[in-house]
C-alpha positions as CSV (number, residue, x, y, z in Angstrom):
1,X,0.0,0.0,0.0
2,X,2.9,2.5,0.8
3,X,4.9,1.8,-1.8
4,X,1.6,2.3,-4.3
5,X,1.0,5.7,-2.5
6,X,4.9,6.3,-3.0
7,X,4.8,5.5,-6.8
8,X,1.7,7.5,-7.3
9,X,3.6,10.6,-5.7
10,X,6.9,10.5,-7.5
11,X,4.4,9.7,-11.1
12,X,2.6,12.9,-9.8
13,X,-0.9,11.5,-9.8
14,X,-1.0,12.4,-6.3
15,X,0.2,16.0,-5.4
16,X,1.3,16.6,-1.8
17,X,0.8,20.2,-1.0
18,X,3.3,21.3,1.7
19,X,6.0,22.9,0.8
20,X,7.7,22.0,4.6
21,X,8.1,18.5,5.7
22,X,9.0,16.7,8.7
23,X,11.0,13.6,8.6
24,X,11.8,11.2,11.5
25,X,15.4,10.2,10.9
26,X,16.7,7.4,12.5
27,X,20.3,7.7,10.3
28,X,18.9,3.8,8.6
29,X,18.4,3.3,5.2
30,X,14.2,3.5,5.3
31,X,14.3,7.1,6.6
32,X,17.6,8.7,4.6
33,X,15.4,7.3,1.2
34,X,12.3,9.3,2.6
35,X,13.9,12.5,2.9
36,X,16.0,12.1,-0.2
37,X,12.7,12.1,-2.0
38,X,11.2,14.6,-0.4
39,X,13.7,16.6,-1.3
40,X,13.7,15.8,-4.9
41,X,10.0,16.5,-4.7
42,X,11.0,20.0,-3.7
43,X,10.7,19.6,-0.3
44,X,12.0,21.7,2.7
45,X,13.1,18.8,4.9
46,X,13.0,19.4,9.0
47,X,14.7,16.4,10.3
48,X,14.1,15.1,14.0
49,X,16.0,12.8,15.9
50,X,16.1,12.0,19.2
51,X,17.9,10.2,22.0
52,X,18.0,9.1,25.6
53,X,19.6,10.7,28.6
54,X,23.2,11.8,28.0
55,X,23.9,8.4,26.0
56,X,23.8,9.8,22.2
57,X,23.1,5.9,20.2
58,X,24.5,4.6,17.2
59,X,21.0,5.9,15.4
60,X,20.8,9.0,16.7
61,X,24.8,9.8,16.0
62,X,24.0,8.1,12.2
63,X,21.4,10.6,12.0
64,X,23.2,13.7,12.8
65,X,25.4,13.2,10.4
66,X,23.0,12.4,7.5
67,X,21.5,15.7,8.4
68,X,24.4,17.8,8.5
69,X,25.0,16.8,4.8
């Protein structure tokens, strides 16, 4: 069903509106292809991450630097 929804957006039968998008990025594979096509869709991409305590994990230190590229 996503990946329908997916193909439909990037074949432009399905506009999506916003010109600001948020992306939940985990510094894995599933959510660095998200935001790479949002941005190619024209996207203004706000990245969040999060992480625990003082204790910065492997996601959220993958993540940081995804975003700072």
């Amino acid at each position: 069903m996503q990946v329908q929804m997916i193909d439909k957006i990037l074949m432009n039968e399905v506009t999506v509106p916003d010109k600001d998008c948020a992306l939940l990025l985990s510094g894995g594979v599933d959510s660095i292809s998200v935001g790479f096509c949002a941005e190619r869709l024209g996207k203004k991409v706000h990245a969040y991450s999060f992480r625990l305590d003082t204790n910065p994990s492997y996601d959220f230190l993958k993540a940081k630097e995804v975003a700072e590229l």
